[in-house]
Each structure stands twice: as structure tokens, then as C-alpha cells.
DRENDO-1510 file (C-alpha; in Angstrom, 1 decimal, always signed):
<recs>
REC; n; res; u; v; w
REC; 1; UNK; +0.0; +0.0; +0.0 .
REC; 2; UNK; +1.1; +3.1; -1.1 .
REC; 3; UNK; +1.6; +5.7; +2.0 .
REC; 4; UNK; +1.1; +8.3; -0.1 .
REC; 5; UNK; -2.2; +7.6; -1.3 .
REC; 6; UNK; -5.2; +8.4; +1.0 .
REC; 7; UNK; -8.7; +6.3; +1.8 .
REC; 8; UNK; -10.2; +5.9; -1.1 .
REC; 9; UNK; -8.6; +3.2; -3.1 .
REC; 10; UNK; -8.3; +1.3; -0.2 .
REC; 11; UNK; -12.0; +1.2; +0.9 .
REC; 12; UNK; -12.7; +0.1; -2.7 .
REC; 13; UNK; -10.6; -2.9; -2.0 .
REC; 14; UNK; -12.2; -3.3; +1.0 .
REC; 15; UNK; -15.6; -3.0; -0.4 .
REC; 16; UNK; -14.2; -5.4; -3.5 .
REC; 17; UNK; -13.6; -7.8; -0.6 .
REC; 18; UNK; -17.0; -8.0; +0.7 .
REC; 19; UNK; -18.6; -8.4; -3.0 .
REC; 20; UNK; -16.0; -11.2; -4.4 .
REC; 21; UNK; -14.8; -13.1; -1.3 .
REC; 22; UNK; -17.7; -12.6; +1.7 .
REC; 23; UNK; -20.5; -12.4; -0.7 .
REC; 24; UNK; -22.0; -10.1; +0.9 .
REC; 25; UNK; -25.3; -8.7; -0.3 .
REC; 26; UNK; -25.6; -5.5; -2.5 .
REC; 27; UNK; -27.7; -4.1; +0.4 .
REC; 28; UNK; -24.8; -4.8; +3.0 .
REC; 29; UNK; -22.3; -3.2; +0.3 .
REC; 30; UNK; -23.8; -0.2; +0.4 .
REC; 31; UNK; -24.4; +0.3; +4.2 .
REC; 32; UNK; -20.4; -0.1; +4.3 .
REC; 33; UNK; -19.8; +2.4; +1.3 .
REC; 34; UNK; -21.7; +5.3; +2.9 .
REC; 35; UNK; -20.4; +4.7; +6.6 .
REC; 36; UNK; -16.7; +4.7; +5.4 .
REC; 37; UNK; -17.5; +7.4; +2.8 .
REC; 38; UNK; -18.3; +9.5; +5.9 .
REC; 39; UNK; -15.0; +8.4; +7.2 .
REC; 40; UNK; -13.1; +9.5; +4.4 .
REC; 41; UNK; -14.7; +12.6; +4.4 .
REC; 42; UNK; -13.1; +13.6; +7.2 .
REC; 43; UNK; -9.8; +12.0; +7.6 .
REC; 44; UNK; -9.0; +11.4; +3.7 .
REC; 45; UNK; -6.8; +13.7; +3.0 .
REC; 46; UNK; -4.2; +12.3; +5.0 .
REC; 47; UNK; -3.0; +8.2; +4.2 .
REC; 48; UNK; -4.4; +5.1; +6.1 .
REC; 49; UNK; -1.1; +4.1; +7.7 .
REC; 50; UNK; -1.1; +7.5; +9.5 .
REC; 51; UNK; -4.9; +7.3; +11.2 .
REC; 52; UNK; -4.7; +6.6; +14.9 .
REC; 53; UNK; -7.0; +5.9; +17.7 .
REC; 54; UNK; -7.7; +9.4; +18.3 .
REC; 55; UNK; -8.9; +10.0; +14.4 .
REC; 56; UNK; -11.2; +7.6; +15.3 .
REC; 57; UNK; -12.3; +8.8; +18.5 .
REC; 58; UNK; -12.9; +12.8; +16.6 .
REC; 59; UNK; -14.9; +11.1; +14.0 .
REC; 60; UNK; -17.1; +9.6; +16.9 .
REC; 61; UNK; -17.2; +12.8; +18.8 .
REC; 62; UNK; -18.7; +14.4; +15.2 .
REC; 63; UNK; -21.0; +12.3; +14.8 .
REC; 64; UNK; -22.4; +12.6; +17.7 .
REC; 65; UNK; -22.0; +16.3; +17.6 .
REC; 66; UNK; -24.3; +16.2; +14.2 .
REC; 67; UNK; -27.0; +14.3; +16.0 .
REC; 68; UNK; -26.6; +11.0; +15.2 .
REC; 69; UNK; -28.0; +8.3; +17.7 .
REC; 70; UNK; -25.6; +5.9; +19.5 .
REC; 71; UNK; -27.2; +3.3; +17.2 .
REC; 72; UNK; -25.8; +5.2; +14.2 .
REC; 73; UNK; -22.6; +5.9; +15.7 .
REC; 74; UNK; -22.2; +2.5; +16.4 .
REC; 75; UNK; -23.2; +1.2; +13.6 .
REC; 76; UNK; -20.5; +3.7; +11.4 .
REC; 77; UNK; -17.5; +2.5; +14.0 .
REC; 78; UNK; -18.7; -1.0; +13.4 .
REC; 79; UNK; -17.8; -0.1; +9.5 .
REC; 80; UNK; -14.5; +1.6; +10.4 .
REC; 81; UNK; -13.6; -1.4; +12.4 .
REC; 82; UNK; -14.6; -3.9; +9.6 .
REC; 83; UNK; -12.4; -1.9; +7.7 .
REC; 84; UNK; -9.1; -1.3; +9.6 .
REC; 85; UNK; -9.4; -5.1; +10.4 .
REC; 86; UNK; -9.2; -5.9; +6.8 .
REC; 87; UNK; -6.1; -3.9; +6.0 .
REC; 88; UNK; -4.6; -5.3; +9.2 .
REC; 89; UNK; -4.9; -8.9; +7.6 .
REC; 90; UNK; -3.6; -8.0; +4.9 .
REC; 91; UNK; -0.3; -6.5; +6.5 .
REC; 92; UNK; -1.3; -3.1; +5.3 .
REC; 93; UNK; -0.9; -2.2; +9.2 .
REC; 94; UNK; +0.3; -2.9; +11.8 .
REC; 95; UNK; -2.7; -2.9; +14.6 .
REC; 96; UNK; -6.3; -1.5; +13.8 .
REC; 97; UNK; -6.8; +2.1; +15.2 .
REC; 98; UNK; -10.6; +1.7; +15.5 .
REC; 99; UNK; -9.7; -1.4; +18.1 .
REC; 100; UNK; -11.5; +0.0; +21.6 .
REC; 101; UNK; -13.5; +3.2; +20.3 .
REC; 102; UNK; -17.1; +2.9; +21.8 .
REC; 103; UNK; -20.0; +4.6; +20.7 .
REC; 104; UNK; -22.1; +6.5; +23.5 .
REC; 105; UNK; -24.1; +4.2; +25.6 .
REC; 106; UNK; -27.4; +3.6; +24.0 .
REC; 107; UNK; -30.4; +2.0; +26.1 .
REC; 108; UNK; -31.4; -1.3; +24.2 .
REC; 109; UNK; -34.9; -0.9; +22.2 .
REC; 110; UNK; -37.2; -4.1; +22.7 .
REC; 111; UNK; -38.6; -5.0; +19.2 .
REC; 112; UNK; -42.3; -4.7; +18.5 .
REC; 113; UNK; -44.4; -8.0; +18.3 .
REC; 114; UNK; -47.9; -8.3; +17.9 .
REC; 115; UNK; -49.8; -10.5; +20.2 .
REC; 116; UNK; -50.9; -13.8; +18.8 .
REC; 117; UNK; -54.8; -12.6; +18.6 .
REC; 118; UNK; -53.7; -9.4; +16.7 .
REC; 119; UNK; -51.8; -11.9; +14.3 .
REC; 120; UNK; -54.4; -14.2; +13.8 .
REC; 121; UNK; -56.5; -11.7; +12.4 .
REC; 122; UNK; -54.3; -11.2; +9.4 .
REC; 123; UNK; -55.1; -14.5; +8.0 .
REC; 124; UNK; -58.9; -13.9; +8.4 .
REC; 125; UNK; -59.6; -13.5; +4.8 .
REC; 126; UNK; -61.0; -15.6; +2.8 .
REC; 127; UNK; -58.6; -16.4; -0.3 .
REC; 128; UNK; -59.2; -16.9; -3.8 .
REC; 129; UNK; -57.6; -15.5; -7.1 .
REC; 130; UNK; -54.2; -16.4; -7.4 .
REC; 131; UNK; -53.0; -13.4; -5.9 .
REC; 132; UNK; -54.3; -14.1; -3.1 .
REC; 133; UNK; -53.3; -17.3; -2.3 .
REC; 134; UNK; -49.6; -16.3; -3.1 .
REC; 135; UNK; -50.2; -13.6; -0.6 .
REC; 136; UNK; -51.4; -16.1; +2.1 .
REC; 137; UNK; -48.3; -18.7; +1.6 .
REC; 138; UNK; -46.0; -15.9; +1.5 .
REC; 139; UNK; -47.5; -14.6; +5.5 .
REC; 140; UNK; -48.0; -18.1; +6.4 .
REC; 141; UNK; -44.2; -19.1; +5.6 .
REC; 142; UNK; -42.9; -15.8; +6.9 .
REC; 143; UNK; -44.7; -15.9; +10.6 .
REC; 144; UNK; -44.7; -20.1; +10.8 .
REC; 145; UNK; -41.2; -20.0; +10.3 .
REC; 146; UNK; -39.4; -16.4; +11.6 .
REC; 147; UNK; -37.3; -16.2; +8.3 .
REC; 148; UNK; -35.9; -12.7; +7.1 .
REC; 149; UNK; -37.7; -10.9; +4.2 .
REC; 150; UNK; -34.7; -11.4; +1.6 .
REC; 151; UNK; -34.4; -15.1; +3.1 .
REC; 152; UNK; -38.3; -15.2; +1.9 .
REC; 153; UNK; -37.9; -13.8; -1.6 .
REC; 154; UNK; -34.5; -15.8; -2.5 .
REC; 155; UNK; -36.2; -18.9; -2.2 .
REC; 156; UNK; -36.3; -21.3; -5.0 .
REC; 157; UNK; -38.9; -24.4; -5.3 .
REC; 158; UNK; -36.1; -26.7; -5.3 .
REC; 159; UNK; -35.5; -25.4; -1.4 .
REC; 160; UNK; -38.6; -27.0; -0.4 .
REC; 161; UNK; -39.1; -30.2; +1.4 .
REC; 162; UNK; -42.5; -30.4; +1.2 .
REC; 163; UNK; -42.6; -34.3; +2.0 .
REC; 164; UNK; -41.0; -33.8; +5.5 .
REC; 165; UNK; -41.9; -30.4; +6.3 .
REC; 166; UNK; -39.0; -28.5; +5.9 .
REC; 167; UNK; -37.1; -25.6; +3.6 .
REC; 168; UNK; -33.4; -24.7; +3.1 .
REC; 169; UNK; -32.9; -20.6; +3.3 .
REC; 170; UNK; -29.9; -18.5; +3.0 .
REC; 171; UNK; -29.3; -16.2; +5.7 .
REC; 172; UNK; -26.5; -13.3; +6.7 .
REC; 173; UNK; -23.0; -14.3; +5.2 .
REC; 174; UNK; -24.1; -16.7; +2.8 .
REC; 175; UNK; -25.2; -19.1; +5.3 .
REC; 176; UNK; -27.7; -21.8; +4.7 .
REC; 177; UNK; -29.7; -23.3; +7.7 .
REC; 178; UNK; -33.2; -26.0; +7.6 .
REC; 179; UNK; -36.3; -24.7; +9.0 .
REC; 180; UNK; -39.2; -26.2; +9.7 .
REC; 181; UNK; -42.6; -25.2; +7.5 .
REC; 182; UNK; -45.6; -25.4; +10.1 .
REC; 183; UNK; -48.8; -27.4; +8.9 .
REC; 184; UNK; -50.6; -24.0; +8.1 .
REC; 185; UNK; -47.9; -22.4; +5.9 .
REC; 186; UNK; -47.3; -25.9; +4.2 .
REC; 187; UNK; -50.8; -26.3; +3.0 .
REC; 188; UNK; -50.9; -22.4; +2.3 .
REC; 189; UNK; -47.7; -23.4; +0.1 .
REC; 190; UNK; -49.2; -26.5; -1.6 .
REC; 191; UNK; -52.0; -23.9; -2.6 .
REC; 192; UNK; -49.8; -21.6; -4.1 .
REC; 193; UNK; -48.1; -24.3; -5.9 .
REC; 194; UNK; -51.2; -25.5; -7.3 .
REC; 195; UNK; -51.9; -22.4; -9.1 .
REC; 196; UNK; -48.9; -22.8; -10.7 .
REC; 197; UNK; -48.9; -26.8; -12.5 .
REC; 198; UNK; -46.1; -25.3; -15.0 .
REC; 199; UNK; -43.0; -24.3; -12.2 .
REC; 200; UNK; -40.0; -26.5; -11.8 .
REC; 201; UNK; -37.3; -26.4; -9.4 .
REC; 202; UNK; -35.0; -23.8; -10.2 .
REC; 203; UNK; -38.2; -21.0; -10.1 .
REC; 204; UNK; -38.8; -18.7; -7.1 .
REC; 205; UNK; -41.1; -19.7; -4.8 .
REC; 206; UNK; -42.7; -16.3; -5.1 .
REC; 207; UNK; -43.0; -14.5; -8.5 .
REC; 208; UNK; -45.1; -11.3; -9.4 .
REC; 209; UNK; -46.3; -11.5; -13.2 .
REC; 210; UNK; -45.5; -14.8; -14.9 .
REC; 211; UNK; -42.3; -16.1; -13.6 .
REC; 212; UNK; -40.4; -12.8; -12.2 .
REC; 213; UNK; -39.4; -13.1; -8.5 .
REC; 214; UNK; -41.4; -10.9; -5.8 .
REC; 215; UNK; -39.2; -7.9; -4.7 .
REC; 216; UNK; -38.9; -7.4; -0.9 .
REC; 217; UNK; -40.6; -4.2; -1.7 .
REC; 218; UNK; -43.4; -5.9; -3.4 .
REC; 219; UNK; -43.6; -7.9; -0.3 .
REC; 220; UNK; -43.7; -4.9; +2.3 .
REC; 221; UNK; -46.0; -3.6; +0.3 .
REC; 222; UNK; -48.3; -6.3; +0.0 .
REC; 223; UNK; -48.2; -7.2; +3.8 .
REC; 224; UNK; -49.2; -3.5; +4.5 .
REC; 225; UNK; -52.8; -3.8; +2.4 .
REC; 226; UNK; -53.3; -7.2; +4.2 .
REC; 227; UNK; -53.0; -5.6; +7.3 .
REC; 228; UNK; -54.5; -2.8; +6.9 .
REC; 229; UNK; -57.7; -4.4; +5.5 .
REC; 230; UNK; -57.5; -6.8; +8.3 .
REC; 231; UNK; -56.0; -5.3; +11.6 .
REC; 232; UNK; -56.0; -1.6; +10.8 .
REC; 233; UNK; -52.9; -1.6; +10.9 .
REC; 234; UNK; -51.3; -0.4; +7.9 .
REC; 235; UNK; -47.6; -0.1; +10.0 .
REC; 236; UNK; -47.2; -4.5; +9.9 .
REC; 237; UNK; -44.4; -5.2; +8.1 .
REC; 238; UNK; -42.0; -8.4; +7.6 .
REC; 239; UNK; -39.8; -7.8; +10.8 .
REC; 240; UNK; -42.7; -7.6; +12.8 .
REC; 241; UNK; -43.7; -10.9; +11.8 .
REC; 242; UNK; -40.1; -12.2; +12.5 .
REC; 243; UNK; -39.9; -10.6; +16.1 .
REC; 244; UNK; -43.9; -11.7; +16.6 .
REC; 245; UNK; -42.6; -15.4; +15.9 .
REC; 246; UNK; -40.1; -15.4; +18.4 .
REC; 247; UNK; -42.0; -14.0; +21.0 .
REC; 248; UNK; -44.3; -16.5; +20.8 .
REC; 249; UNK; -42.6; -19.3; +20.6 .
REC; 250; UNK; -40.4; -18.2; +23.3 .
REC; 251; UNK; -43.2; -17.5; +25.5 .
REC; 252; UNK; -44.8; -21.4; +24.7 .
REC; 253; UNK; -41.5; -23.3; +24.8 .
REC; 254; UNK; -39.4; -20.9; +26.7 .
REC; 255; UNK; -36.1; -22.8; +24.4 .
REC; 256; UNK; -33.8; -20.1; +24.0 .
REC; 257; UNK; -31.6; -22.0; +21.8 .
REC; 258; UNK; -34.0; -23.3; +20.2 .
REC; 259; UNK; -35.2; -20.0; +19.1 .
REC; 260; UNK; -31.5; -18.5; +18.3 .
REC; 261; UNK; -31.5; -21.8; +15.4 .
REC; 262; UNK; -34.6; -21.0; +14.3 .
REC; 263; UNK; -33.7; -17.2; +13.5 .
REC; 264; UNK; -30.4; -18.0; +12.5 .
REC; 265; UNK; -29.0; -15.5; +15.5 .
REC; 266; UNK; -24.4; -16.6; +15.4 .
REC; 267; UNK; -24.8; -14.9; +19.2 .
REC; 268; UNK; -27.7; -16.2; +21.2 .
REC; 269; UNK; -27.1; -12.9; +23.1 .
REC; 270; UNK; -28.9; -11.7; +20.0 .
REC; 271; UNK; -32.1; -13.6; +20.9 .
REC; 272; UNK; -31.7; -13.0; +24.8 .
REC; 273; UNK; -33.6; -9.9; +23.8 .
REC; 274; UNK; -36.6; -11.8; +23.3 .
REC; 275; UNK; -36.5; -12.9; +26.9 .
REC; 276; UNK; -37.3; -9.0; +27.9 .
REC; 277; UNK; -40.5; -9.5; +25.8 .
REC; 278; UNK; -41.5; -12.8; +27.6 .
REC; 279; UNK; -41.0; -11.2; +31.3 .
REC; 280; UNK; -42.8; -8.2; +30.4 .
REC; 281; UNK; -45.8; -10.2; +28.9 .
REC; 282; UNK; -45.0; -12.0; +33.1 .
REC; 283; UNK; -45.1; -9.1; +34.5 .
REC; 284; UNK; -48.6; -8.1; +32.9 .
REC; 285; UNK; -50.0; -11.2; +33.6 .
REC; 286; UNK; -49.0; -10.7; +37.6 .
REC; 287; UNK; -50.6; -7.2; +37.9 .
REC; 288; UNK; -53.7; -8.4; +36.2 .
REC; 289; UNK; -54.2; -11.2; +38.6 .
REC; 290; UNK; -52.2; -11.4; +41.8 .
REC; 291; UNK; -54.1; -10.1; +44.6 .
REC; 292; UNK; -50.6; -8.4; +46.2 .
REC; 293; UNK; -49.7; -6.8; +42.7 .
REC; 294; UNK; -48.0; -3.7; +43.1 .
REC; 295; UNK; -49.1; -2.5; +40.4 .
REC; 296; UNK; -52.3; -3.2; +40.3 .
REC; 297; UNK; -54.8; -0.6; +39.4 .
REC; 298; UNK; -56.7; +0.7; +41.9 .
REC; 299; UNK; -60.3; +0.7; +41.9 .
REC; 300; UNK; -62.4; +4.3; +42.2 .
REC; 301; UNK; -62.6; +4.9; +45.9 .
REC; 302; UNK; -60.5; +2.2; +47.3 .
REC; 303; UNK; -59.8; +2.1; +50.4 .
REC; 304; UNK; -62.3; +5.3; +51.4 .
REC; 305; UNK; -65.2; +3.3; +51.4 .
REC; 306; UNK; -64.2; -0.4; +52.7 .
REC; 307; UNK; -65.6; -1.1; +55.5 .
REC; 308; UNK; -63.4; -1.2; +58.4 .
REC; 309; UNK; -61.4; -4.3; +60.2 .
REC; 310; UNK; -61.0; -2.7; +63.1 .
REC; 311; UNK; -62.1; -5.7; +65.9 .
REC; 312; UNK; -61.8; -8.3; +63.1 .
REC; 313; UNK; -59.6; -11.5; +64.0 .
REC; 314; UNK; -57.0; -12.0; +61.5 .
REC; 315; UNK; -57.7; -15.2; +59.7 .
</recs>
């Protein structure tokens, strides 16, 4: 590497890396392009051998000076770190200057779910035209079985075991993992299949007109008319339906790992969050019931009008 040259060529490499030898995903390209455009940005001008800890540190301090959330921050020295570790590999450097810059604390955010009556009521409809049916496979095989939205939409029919129940998806870093297809989503899918006596195995699963694959923006956008029509709710998107499947699942089996294998989660610390969901739904169930709830309501006038124990024996 030359030291006179700054940033940029090296965070194409970098970027050339992810594409040819991770395989990462156009989407996951991008997110490191603008983060470590940002980066350049400010420290460009001078070469990569000569950024140290406290470049790092300034560009965190902006950051946060602009408003970003500690998500965000995090998220951008995440990038940096991806980065500086690559060029360390490589012997470009000798230690990565990023190594032990933290992003302000940021209180964790519990993910929205939607109870299990809510989420019953977006398969109320009755189906019929193709459409339709599509539509209903697609919800039933993305709340039955927690998968990601692009893990949905890269599905092929030759990924289906439809004998035993089960379909092969690929996940975050090109990794593949079985999961199981629930009776409702696997007649939902047979349906679907039905409607379509001409596909073989190398089609999607899901197509638009003819044999195109479904978008994951055709998705979300389907999903939101569904719900909307059904629920209300015209804010249900394909993440909800992920975090709504581990809720409940977690809540009924209360098999953490089971859950993390399910999702696909490398760190079950990524599941443990899940756990928050199930104590709180705990907690509600305690106030509502237990007679020595703290926080149960009170009622109007209690405790003005009760009539009094005074002289009472204690039973």
C-alpha cells in the first residue's frame, strides 16, 4: 500500500472484498460504502497508515455532535472497524486504530411484536384468485417459520421439502440453515403451488407476473394492504412478523436456543432480547391477577369506602 495515497482506493478494495470473497449482499455493500464514505470525508486527505486511535475517536465525537443516535454511531464505528481489520490482515498495518473506540451508551430498544390474537387476524380473509393465495403462503411461511424478508424472496422451489416439512434458506453471510414449515404455511404453500402446475425447481417460490421473483418491496407492500384491510394496521411489516414469531414461541417453549437456530442469530445474546419480551408479557399477567400486585390498578374509591377491620380477628 502506497503511503502516499489516502482512503479511497483502499475502501474500494475493501468494499471489492465483501462483494468477491464474503458475498455479501448489494444491500450490506452499500451500508459499508456510505459509513466509510463518511469516514473518508473527514480524515481522507491524509494516508491510512497514519490514522490513529484518536482520528477515530474525533470522527465519533462528530457524529455525535451532528445528532446521530448511539445506534448510528455504532453502527459507522462498526464499518470503520470492519475496515481497519481488513487492511490489518492483509499487512497493510500494523494494529487497527478503530480497536477500543465505543459509541455513546445507548439504552437497548425491545422489538415490537404483535400478540398472537392481533396476528391471527391477518389470515382472516378468505382467499381466492391467485394473488391471493400467493399472498397467504407468503405470510404463512414468513410468521410459521421467523425467516428474514430477503431469506423469503430468495427462495427457489427446489429449497422445499414439502414431504417432510421443511425448507433450506440463506441467511446473513451466505449461510444456509433448515427450517421447519408449520402445517398451516405448508398447506398455504401446496396452494400456491397449485396455481402454478407449470413451475419447476429452479423457479422462485414467489413470482409477481409470470415467472419474475417478488421484490422485498413488493412484499412490504403487499403485507401493508393485508393488514391494513384486516388489523387496521397499515404499519405490519415483515420484521414484525419475524420478532412476533419469536415471542411467541419463546413465550410457549421458553427454548432459548431453540429460538437463536430458528432465527439463525451466530450470538444467542442476539435472541436474549426476546426474553425482555416474555418477562414483560410476566409481569402483565401478575398485575392483572395477583391479589398483592404492586401494580395493580386501583379501583375508584378504594380504600375510602371499605368497611373497616377494626375488631376483626386476623384469619
Amino acid at each position: 500500500m502506497n503511503a502516499e495515497v489516502g482512503m479511497d482506493a483502499d475502501v474500494e478494495r475493501f468494499l471489492t472484498h465483501l462483494v468477491v470473497e464474503r458475498r455479501a449482499s448489494a444491500h450490506t455493500v452499500a451500508a459499508y460504502r456510505r459509513d466509510l464514505q463518511r469516514f473518508v470525508g473527514d480524515w481522507g486527505e491524509i494516508p491510512t497508515t497514519t490514522i490513529r486511535s484518536h482520528h477515530v475517536r474525533e470522527f465519533a465525537g462528530r457524529l455525535h455532535a451532528r445528532g446521530l443516535s448511539p445506534r448510528t454511531i455504532a453502527r459507522h464505528l462498526s464499518s470503520v472497524r470492519s475496515f481497519f481489520d481488513y487492511l490489518v490482515r492483509h499487512g497493510d498495518l500494523g494494529a487497527n486504530p478503530a480497536t477500543g473506540v465505543r459509541a455513546p451508551k445507548q439504552r437497548q430498544r425491545l422489538p415490537k411484536t404483535m400478540d398472537p390474537d392481533q396476528t391471527a387476524q391477518l389470515f382472516s380473509e378468505r382467499v381466492e384468485s391467485s394473488i391471493e393465495v400467493r399472498d397467504r403462503a407468503l405470510l404463512e411461511l414468513l410468521y410459521g417459520s421467523g425467516i428474514r424478508l430477503a431469506e423469503l424472496v430468495d427462495i427457489d422451489i427446489r429449497d422445499l421439502d414439502l414431504a417432510n416439512g421443511f425448507v433450506t434458506v440463506t441467511g446473513k453471510g451466505q449461510k444456509t440453515r433448515v427450517v421447519p414449515i408449520g402445517k398451516a404455511a405448508l398447506d398455504a404453500i401446496q396452494n400456491w403451488l397449485a396455481k402454478r402446475p407449470d413451475a419447476i425447481g429452479r423457479d422462485p417460490l414467489f413470482t409477481s407476473r409470470g415467472r419474475a421473483r417478488m421484490s422485498p418491496r413488493n412484499v412490504q407492500l403487499r403485507l401493508k394492504k393485508i393488514a391494513a384491510r384486516t388489523t387496521g394496521n397499515d404499519g405490519v411489516h415483515p420484521h414484525l412478523l419475524r420478532h412476533s414469531f419469536a415471542s411467541h414461541l419463546l413465550e410457549s417453549s421458553g427454548d432459548l436456543r431453540a429460538v437463536q437456530e430458528l432465527l439463525g442469530h451466530a450470538d444467542i445474546s442476539t435472541t436474549q432480547v426476546y426474553t425482555h419480551l416474555d418477562f414483560q408479557h410476566l409481569a402483565k399477567v401478575y398485575d392483572a391477577a395477583h391479589p398483592r400486585a404492586r401494580r395493580r390498578p386501583r379501583t375508584e374509591n378504594e380504600g375510602e369506602c371499605a368497611p373497616s377491620r377494626r375488631g376483626q380477628s386476623t384469619p
